[in-house]
C-alpha positions in Angstrom: -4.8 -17.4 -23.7 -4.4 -15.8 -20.4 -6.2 -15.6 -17.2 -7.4 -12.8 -15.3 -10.0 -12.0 -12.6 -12.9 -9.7 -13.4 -16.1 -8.6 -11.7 -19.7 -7.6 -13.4 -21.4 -5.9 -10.7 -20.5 -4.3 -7.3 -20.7 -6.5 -4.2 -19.4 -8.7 -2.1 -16.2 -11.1 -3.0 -18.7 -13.8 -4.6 -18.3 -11.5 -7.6 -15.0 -12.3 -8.9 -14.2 -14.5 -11.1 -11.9 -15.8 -13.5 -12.1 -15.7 -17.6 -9.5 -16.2 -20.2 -8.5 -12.9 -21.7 -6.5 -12.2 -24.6 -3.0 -10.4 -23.9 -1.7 -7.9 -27.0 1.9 -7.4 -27.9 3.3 -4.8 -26.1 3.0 -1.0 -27.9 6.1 1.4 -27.6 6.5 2.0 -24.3 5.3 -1.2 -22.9 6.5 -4.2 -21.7 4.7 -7.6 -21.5 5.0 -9.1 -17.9 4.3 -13.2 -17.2 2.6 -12.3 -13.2 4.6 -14.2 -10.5 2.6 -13.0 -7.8 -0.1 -10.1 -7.1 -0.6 -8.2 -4.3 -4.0 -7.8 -3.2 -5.1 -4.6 -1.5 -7.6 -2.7 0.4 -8.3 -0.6 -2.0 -9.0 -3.2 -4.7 -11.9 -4.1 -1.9 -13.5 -0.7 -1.9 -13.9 -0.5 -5.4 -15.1 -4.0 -6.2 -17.6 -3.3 -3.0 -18.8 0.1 -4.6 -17.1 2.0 -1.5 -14.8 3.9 -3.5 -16.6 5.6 -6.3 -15.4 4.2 -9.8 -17.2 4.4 -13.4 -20.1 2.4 -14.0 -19.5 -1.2 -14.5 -20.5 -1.7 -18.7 -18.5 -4.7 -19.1 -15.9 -7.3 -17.3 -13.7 -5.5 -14.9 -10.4 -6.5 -14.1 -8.4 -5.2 -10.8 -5.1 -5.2 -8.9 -2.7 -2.8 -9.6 0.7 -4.4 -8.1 2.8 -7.5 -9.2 5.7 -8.9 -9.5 6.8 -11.0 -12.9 8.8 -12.1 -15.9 9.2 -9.5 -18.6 7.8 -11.9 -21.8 8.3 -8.9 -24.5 9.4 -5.4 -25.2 8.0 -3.1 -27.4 9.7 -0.3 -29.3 11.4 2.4 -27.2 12.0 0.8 -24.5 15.2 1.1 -22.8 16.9 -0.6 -19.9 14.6 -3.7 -19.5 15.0 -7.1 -22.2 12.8 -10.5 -21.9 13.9 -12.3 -19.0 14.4 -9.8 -16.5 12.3 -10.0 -13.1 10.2 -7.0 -12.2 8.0 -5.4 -9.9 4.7 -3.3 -11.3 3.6 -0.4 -9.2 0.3 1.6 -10.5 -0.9 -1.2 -13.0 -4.1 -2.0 -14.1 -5.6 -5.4 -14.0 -2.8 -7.4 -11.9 -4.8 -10.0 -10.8 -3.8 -12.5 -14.0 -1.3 -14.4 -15.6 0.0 -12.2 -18.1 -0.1 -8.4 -18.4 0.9 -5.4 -20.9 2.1 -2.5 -18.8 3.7 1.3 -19.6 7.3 0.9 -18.6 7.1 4.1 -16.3 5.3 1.4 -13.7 7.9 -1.2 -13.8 11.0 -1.6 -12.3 13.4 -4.2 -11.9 13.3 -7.0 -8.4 16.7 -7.4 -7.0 17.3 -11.2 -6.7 17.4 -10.7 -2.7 13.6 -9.7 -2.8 11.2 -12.5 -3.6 8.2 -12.0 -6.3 5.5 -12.2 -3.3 7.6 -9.4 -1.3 7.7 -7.5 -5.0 3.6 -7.3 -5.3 3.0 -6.6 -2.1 4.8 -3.6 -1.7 3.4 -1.0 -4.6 0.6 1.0 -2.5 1.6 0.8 0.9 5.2 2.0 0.4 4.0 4.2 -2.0 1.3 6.0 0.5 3.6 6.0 3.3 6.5 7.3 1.8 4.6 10.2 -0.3 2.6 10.9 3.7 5.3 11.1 5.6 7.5 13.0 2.7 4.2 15.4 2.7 4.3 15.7 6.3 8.1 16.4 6.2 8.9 14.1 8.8 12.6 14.5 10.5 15.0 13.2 12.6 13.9 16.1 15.2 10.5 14.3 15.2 8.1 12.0 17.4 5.7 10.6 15.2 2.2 8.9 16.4 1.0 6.0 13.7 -2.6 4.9 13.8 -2.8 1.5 12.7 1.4 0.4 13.0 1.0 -3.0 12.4 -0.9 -2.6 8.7 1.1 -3.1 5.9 1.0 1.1 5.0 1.6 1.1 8.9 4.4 -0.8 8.7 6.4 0.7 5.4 5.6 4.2 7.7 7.8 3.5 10.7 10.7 1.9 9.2 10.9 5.0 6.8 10.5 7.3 9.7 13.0 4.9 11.5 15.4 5.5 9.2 15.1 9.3 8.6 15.6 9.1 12.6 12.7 10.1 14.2 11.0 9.1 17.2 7.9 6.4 16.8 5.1 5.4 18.5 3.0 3.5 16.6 -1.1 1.9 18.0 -1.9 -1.8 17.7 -3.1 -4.7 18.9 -0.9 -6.0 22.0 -0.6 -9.5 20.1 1.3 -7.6 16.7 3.5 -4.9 19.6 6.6 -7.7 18.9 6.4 -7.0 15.1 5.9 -2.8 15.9 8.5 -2.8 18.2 10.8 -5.1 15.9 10.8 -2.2 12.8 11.7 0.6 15.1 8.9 1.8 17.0 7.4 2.0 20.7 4.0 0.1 20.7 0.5 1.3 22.6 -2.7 -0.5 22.9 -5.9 1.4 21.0 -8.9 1.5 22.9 -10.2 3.6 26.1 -7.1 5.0 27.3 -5.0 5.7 24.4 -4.6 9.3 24.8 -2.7 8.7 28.4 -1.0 6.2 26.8 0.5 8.2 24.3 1.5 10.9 26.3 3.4 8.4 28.7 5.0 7.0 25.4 6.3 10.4 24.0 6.6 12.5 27.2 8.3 15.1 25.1 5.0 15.2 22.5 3.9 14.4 19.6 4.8 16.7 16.8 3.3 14.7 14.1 0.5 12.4 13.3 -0.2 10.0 10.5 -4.0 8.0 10.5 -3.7 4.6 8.7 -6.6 3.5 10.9 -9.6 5.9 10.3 -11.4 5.2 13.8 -13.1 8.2 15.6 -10.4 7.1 19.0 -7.6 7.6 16.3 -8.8 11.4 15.2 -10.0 12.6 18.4 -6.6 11.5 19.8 -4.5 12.4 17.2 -6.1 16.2 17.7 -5.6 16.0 22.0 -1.8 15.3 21.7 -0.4 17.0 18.4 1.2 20.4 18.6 -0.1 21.5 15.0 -3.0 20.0 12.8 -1.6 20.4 9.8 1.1 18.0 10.7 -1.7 15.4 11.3 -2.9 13.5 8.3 -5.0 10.6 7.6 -5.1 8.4 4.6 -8.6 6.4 5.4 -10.9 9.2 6.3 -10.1 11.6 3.7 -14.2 13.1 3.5 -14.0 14.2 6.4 -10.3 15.6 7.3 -11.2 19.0 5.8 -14.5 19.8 8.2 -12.2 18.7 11.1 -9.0 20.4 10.2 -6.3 18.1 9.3 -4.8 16.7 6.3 -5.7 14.0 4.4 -4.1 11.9 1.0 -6.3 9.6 -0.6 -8.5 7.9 1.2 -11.8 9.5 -0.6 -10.3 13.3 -0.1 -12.1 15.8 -2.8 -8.5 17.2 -2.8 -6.0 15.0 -6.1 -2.6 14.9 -4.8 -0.8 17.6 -5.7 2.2 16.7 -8.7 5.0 16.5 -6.3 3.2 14.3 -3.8 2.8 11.6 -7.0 6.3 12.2 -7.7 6.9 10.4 -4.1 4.4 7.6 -4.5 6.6 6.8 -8.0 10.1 7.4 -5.9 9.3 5.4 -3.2 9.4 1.7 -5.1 13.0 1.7 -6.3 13.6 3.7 -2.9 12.2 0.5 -1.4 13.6 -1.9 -3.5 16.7 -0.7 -2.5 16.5 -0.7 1.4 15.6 -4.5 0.7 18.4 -5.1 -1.2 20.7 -4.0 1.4 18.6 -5.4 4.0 17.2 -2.2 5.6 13.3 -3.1 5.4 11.3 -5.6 5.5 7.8 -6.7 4.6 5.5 -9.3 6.3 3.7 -11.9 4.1 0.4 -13.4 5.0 -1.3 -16.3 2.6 -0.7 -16.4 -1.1 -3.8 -17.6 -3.3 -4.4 -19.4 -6.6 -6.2 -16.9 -9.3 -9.4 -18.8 -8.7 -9.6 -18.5 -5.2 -9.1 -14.0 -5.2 -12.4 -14.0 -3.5 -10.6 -16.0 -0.1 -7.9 -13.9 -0.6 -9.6 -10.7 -0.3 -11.7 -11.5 2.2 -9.0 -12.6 4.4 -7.5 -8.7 4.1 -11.1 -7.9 5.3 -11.4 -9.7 7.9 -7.6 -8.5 8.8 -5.0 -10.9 7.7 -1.2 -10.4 10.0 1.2 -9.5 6.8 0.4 -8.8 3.2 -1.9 -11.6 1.1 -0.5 -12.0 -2.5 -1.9 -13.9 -5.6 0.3 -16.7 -7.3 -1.0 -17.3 -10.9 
């Protein structure tokens, strides 16, 4: 038998826990996947908390929906992957366990120079950073303000926009400005003040906008200094970009992401994978955690854990 970590009811992290679950031979189209390691996100918080709205709870629910593992079995169809190779999942369902069944669309294979922890912790923030700034057509031509820089989605944003060329200024907390400035982008201090210290960090202004942060300093700001709302965006306060006049993706917008924006949230994990290959980006790790112990782990990403916290069955 296998293990997996479910919840009952909404609430606080005291509600996970871990059962022995049964894992079926993989269909056509699937592959079965021994977890390495599981990366535990925000959004995996919401929805256990009953801050993301999600089906009633009827019976044991399992959650995470990025890892990294040991392809155990193949079923039929299935081309280009065998047992034995190492993989990442992106878009899963139920990660946080030792053994998975998974549609091959959401795996792809780990290059030996990226470790399993690096693997699972990349699926949703490169994936919501890639598909924003793709949105937001970010370009070399560019200066781009990032709420929230030093955040794992924070972080996957400026070294794409690095890449791509354009200018970044990115907010955070003058303890993390060594790791902003390290991936590419000029660091400012949130709090009272911010909009002047924008300005005086792109004196030739800021042309687009991108809210990993959701605080009121970071909208109101991000409105004062861009040159066009619709080039501002925010991924955490989604409800309310509409009344307000900017963008939003996710982040509890009424609005689905439109079929070519998925198409970038799937693109932008081999994309990844890639750039790490070749040594062109870079993710920070926090803690890894045992299965039994997913409640520490996800309260340390609430309580705002430096680098991405993984699971290691």
């Amino acid at each position: 038998m296998a293990h997996a970590v479910v919840y009952d009811e909404f609430g606080g992290p005291e509600v996970l826990h871990l059962i022995e679950v049964a894992v079926p031979a993989p269909t056509a189209g699937q592959v079965a996947v021994a977890v390495t390691a599981a990366g535990v996100n925000p959004i995996d918080i919401k929805l256990r908390a009953g801050m993301r709205a999600s089906k009633p709870i009827t019976s044991a629910r399992r959650t995470g929906s990025d890892a990294a593992g040991t392809i155990t079995a193949v079923g039929d169809g299935v081309d280009g992957f065998r047992v034995g190779d190492d993989v990442v999942i992106f878009g899963g369902h139920g990660m946080y366990a030792t053994d998975v069944v998974v549609g091959v669309e959401h795996v792809h294979h780990r290059p030996p120079q990226v470790s399993a922890a690096a693997g699972a912790a990349l699926g949703i923030p490169v994936g919501t950073a890639y598909q924003s700034l793709r949105s937001l057509a970010v370009r070399e031509d560019d200066t781009l303000l990032i709420h929230g820089g030093s955040g794992a989605v924070g972080q996957a944003a400026i070294q794409f926009a690095a890449l791509w060329g354009a200018n970044v200024v990115a907010t955070a907390s003058p303890r993390r400005f060594d790791r902003v400035s390290e991936l590419g982008a000029t660091p400012v201090a949130y709090g009272p003040g911010l909009e002047e210290r924008v300005r005086a960090a792109a004196p030739g202004g800021v042309s687009v906008v991108f809210d990993a942060a959701g605080t009121d300093e970071a909208l109101e700001v991000s409105l004062a200094v861009a040159t066009d709302p619709q080039r501002v965006a925010t991924i955490v306060r989604g409800a309310d970009a509409a009344g307000i006049g900017i963008r939003a993706f996710s982040g509890g917008s009424p609005t689905p992401l439109t079929e070519q924006q998925l198409a970038w949230r799937a693109e932008a994990l081999p994309v990844t994978l890639a750039l790490m290959a070749a040594g062109h980006f870079s993710v920070e790790l926090a803690a890894s955690f045992a299965l039994s112990e997913a409640a520490r782990a996800q309260q340390l990403v609430s309580d705002g854990a430096d680098g991405k916290v993984t699971l290691s069955p």
